[in-house]
N, C-alpha and C positions, 0 to 999 in steps of 0.2 A: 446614605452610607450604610454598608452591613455590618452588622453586629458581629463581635468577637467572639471567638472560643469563649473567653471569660465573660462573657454578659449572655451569651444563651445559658451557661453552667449556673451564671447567680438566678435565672428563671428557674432554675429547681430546688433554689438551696431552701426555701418553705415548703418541699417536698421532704425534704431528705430531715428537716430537722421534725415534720409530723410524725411522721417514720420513726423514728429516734426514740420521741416522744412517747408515744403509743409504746412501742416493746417496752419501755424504762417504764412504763405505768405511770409516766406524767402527764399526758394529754387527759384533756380533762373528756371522757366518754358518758358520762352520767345521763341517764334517760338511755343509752345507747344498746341494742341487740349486740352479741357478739358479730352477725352477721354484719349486721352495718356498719361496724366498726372495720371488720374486713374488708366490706364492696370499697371503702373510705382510704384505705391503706390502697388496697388494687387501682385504685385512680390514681394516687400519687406514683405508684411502681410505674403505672402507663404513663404518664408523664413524662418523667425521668427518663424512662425504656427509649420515648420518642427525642428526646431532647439528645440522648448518649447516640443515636442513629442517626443526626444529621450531618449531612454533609452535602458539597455545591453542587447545583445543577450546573453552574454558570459561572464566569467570573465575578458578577454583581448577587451572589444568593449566600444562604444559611453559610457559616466559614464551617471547616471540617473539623466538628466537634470527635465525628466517630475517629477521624485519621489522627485525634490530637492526642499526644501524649498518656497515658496513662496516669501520669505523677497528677495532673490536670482534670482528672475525673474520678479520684478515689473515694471522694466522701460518696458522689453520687452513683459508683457501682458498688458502693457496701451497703447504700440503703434500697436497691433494689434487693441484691441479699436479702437485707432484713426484713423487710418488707414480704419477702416472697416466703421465705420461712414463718414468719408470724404466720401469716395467712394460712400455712400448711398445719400450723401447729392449733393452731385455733379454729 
């Protein structure tokens, strides 16, 4: 059975809350370069990026997270934002 809009979106949401995290200066970064900390942030933005761009090959494939609703993927296009801004800012 394929997964739903809402169960490929819960596969980001430990993206979206690193993200978060990280800009609020609660993720714990210690020992960390800024850089690494960035390259770390840029993997969960790709993540996310990939996850908000699915959609079906097929009637049995990925359900159409990209064609789904907007209301349905807000936390995880505001942490690419932030995500993407951190990174530029830092």
């Amino acid at each position: 059975m394929a997964e739903t809009v809402t169960e490929c979106l819960a596969a980001g949401t430990d993206s979206v809350t690193l993200i978060d995290a990280v800009k609020a200066g609660t993720y714990d970064v210690l020992g960390m370069t800024q850089t690494e900390i960035n390259k770390m942030v840029q993997r969960n933005v790709d993540h996310l990026s990939a996850i908000l761009l699915y959609e079906p090959v097929d009637g049995n494939d990925t359900p159409n997270v990209k064609g789904a609703a907007d209301s349905k993927k807000t936390t995880h296009v505001a942490a690419v934002t932030t995500g993407t801004n951190y990174i530029a800012a830092n």
